[in-house]
MIDOLUM-655968 format. One record per residue (C-alpha): residue in three letters; y, x, z. Coordinates in Angstrom, 2 decimals. Each point is the difference from the previous one (the first is absolute). Layout:
REM MIDOLUM-655968
+--------+---------+---------+---------+
| residu |       y |       x |       z |
+--------+---------+---------+---------+
|    ALA |       Y |       X |       Z |
...
+--------+---------+---------+---------+
END
This chain:
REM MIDOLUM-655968
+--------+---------+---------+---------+
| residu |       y |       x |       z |
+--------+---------+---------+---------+
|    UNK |   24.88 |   13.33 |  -14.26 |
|    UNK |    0.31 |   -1.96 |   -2.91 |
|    UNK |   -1.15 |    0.33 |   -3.77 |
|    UNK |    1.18 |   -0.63 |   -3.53 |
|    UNK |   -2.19 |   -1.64 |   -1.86 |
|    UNK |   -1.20 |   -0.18 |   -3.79 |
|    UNK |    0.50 |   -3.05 |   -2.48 |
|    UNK |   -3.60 |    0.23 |   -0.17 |
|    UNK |   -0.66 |   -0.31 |    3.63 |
|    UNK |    3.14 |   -2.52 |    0.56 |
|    UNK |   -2.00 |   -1.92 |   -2.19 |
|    UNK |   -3.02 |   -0.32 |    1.79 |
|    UNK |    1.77 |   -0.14 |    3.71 |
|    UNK |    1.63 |   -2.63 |   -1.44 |
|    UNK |   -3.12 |   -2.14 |   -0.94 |
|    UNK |   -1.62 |    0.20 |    3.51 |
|    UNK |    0.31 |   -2.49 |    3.03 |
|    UNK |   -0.15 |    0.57 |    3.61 |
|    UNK |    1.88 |    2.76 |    0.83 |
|    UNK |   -2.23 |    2.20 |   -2.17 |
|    UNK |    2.88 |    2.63 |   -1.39 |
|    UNK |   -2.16 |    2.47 |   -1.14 |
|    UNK |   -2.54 |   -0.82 |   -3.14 |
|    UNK |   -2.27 |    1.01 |    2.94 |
|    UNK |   -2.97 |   -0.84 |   -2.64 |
|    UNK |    1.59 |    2.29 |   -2.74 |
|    UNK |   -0.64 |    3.70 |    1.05 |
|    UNK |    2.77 |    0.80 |   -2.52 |
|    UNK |    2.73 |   -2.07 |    1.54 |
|    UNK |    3.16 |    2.56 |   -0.48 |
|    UNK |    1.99 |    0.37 |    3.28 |
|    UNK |    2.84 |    1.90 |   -2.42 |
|    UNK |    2.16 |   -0.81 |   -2.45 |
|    UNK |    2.87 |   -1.95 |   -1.99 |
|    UNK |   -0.55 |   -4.04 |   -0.22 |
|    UNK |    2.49 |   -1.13 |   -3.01 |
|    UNK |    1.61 |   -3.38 |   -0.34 |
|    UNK |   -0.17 |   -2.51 |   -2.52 |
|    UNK |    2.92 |    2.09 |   -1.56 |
|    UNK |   -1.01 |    2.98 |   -0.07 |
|    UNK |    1.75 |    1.52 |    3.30 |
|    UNK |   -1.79 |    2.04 |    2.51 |
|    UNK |   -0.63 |   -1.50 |    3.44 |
|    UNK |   -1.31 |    1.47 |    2.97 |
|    UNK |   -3.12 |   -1.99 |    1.21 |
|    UNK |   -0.41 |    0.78 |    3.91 |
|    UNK |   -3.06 |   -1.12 |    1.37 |
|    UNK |   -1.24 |    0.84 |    3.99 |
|    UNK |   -2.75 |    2.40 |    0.45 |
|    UNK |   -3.53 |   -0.64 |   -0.64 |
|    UNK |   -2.22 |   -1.66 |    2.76 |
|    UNK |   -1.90 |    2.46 |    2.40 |
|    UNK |   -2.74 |   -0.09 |   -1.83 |
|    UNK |    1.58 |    1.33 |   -3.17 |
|    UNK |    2.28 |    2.94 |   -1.00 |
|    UNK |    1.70 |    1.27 |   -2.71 |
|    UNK |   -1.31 |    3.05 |   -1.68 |
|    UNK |    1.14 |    3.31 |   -1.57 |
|    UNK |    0.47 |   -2.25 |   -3.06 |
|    UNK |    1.65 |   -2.83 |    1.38 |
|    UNK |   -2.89 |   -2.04 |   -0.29 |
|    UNK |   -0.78 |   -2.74 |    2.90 |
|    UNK |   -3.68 |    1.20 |    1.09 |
|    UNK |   -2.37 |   -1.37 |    2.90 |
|    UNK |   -0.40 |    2.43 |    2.50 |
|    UNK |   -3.48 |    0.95 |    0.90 |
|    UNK |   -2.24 |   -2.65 |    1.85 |
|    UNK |   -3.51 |   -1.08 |    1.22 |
|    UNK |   -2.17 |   -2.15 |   -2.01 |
|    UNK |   -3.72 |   -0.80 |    0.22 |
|    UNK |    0.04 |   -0.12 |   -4.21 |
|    UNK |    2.03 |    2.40 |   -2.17 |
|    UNK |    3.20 |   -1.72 |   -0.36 |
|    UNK |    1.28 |   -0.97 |   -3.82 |
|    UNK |    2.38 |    3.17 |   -0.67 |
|    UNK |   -1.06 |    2.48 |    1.93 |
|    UNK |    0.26 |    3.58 |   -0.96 |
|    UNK |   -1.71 |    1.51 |    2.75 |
|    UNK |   -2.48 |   -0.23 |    2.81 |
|    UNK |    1.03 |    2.26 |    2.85 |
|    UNK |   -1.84 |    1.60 |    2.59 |
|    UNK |    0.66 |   -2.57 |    2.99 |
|    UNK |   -1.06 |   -2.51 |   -2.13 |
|    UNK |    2.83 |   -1.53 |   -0.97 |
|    UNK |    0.65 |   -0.19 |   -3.65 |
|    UNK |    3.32 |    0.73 |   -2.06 |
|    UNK |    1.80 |   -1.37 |   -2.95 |
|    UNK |    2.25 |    3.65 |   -0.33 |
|    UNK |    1.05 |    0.30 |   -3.74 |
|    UNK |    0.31 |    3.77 |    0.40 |
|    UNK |   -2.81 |    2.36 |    1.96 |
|    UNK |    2.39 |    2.07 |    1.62 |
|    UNK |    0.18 |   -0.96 |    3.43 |
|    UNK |   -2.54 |   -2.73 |   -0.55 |
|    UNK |   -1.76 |   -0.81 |    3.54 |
|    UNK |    1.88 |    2.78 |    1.42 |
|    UNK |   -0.04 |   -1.69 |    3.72 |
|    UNK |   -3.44 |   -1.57 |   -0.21 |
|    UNK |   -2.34 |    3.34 |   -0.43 |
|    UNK |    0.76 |    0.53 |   -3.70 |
|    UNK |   -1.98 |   -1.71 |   -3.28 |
|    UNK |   -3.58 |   -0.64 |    0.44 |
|    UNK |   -0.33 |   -1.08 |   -3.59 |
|    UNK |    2.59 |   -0.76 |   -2.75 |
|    UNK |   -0.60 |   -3.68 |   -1.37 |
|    UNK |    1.78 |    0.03 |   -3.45 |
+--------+---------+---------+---------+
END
């Protein structure tokens, strides 16, 4: 499925190398939006879907899905029960298939 993205966002995509379409650094990276042109028209910005080890949440934000680290990863949100820690911007649902929070990190 593909996205619309933000002027914001198009911005940043458009500054990264390698295939990286995402901001995947930026955990507020819109995934929806208008992009505008230089005059002043709307565009539609279609980008493919995150990698596998991203999604896009409730908000249309690009977030890193929950993974295993030996030190608490910069942005996480979350440690969850399995050990595996989670950069979720919302609690709802946060570590919902890896045994729930275990402690809330910001």
């Amino acid at each position: 499925m593909l996205k619309t993205v933000g002027l914001a966002a198009a911005i940043v995509l458009a500054g990264l190398a390698g295939g990286a379409y995402w901001g995947l650094s930026d955990n507020n990276a819109s995934a929806q939006g208008t992009a505008y042109s230089d005059s002043g028209q709307s565009i539609d910005t279609e980008l493919p879907d995150p990698p596998d080890d991203y999604y896009v949440n409730r908000s249309g934000h690009v977030v890193h899905r929950p993974m295993f680290s030996t030190t608490r990863p910069e942005g996480a949100s979350a440690q969850c029960r399995d050990g595996s820690y989670s950069f979720s911007e919302h609690r709802r649902g946060t570590c919902s298939y890896h045994g729930g929070v275990a402690q809330w990190l910001r």
